[in-house]
C-alpha positions in Angstrom: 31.0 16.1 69.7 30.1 17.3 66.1 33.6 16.0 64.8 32.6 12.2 66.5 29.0 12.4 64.7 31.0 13.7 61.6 33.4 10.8 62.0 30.0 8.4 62.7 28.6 9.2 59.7 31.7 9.1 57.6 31.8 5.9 59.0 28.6 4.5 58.4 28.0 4.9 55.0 30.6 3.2 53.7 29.8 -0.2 55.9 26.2 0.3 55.2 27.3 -0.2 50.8 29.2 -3.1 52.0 27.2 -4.9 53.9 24.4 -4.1 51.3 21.8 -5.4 53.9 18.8 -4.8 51.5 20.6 -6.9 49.0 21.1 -9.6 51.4 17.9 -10.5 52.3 16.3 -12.3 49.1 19.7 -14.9 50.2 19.1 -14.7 53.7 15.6 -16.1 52.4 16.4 -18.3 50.4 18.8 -20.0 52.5 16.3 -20.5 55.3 13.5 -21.6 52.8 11.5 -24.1 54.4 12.6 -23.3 58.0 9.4 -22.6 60.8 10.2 -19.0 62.3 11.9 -20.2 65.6 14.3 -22.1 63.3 14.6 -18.9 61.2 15.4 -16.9 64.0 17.9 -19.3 65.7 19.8 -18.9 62.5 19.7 -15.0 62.7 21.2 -15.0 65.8 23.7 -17.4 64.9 24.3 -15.2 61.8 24.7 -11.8 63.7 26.8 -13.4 66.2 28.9 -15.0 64.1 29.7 -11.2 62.0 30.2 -9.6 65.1 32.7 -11.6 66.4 34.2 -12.3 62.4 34.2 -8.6 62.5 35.6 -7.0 65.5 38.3 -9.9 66.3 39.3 -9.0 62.4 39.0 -5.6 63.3 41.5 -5.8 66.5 43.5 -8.2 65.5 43.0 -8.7 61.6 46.4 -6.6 59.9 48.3 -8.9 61.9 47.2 -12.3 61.4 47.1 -11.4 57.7 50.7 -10.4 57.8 51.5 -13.3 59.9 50.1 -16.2 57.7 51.4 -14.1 55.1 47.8 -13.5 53.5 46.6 -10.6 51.6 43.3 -9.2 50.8 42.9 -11.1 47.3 43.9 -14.6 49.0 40.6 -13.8 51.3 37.9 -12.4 48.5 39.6 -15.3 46.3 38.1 -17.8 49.5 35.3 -16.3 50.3 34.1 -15.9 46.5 34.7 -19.6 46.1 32.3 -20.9 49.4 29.6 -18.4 48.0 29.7 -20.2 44.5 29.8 -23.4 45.6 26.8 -22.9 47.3 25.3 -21.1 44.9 26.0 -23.8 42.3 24.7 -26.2 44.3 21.4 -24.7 45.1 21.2 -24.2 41.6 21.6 -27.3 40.6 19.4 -29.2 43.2 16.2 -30.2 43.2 13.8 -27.9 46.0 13.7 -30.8 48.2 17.5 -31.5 47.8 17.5 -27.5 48.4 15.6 -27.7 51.3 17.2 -30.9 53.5 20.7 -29.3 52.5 20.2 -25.7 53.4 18.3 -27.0 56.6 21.9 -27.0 58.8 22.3 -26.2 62.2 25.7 -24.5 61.2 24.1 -22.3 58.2 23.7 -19.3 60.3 27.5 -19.4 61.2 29.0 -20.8 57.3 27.9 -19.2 54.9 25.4 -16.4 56.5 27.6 -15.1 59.1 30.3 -15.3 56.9 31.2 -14.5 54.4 27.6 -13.4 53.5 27.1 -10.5 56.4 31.0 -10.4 57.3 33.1 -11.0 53.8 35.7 -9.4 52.2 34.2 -6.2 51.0 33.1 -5.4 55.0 36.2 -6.5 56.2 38.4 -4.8 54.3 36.1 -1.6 54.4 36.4 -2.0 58.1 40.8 -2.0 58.1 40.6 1.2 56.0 38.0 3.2 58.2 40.3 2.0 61.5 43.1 3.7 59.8 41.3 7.1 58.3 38.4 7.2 61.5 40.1 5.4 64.0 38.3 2.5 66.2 35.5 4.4 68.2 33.6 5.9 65.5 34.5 2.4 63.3 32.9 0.1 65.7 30.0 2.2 67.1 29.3 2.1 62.8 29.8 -1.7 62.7 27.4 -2.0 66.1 24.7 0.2 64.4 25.0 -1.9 60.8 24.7 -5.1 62.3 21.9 -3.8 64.5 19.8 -3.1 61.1 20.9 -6.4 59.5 19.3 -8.0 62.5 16.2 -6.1 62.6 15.8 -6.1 58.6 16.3 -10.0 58.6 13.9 -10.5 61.7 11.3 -9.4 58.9 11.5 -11.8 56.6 8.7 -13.9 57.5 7.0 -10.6 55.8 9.0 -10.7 52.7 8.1 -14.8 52.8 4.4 -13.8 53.1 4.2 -11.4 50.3 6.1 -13.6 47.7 4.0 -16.6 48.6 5.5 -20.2 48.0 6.1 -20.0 44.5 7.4 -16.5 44.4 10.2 -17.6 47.3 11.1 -20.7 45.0 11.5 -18.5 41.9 13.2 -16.1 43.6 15.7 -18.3 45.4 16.8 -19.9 41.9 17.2 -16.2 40.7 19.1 -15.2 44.0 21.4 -18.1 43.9 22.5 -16.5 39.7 22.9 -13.7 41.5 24.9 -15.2 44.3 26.7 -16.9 41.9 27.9 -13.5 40.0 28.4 -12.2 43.1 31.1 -15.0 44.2 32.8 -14.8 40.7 33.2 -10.6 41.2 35.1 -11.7 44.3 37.0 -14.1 42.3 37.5 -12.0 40.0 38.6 -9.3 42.0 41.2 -11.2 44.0 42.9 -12.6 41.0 42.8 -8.4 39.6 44.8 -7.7 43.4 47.2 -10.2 42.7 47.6 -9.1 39.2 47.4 -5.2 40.3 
């Protein structure tokens, strides 16, 4: 019993860093800008649903699709970091109302919240290692428990919305979308590094 809660919390840390939920909420925002609450909370659930089953299918079956289609790690953060940039460039670049009708998408809670905002390559990959080191009970009760505080931590963001006020979301959705922007070049960057490496 204490080795499982041990091999729980050995677990958990390391997919709490990568998922950086906290982190992820200013784009979870901004990506549902605009949205009433029952829209914003269809998207959630599409979101969450869409990581778990990214996650433990990957999780499962992951090592061998990857050796199958012969991809590696880098081919993936390479992907992922170029779907987060485009969006990011885009939102950047548009004007709010532009922002607004575009990011308004039945399919935003699946591509790009889901993944490979919630479920990219840092969780996934964070995930294959911990299978091997942990093994899958303690891995997956961790993954259950960190998508279970994603949900609840984005279910709040109407009180995140409130305190920034209108202004303060559409300034800090420009900001977020640099950020997002860095964020998909690290990937980049860090795939090309793993094929270099």
């Amino acid at each position: 019993m204490l080795d499982m809660l041990q091999d729980l919390i050995l677990t958990f840390i390391p997919l709490f860093v990568a998922f950086d939920t906290i982190g992820l909420v200013p784009i979870f925002i901004s990506l549902t800008r605009g949205m009433d609450a029952q829209s914003r909370g269809r998207i959630l659930r599409h979101s969450v649903i869409t990581a778990t089953a990214i996650t433990l299918v990957f999780l499962i079956i992951g090592k061998g699709i990857f050796v199958i289609l012969g991809i590696d790690i880098p081919d993936f953060q390479i992907a992922g970091g170029l779907i987060l940039l485009v969006i990011a460039i885009t939102d950047i670049v548009q004007t709010s109302k532009g922002c607004m009708e575009t990011l308004v998408s039945p399919t935003v809670g699946v591509v790009p919240i889901g993944t490979p905002i919630i479920a990219g390559p840092a969780v996934l990959t964070t995930l294959i290692m911990l299978n091997d080191i942990y093994g899958f009970s303690a891995t997956v009760l961790s993954l259950m428990v960190n998508l279970a505080i994603i949900w609840f931590v984005f279910s709040r963001a109407d009180v995140v919305l409130k305190f920034l006020g209108e202004g303060g979301s559409r300034a800090t959705s420009k900001v977020v979308s640099l950020l997002l922007a860095a964020i998909a070049v690290m990937m980049i960057r860090k795939g090309i590094e793993g094929f270099l490496g």
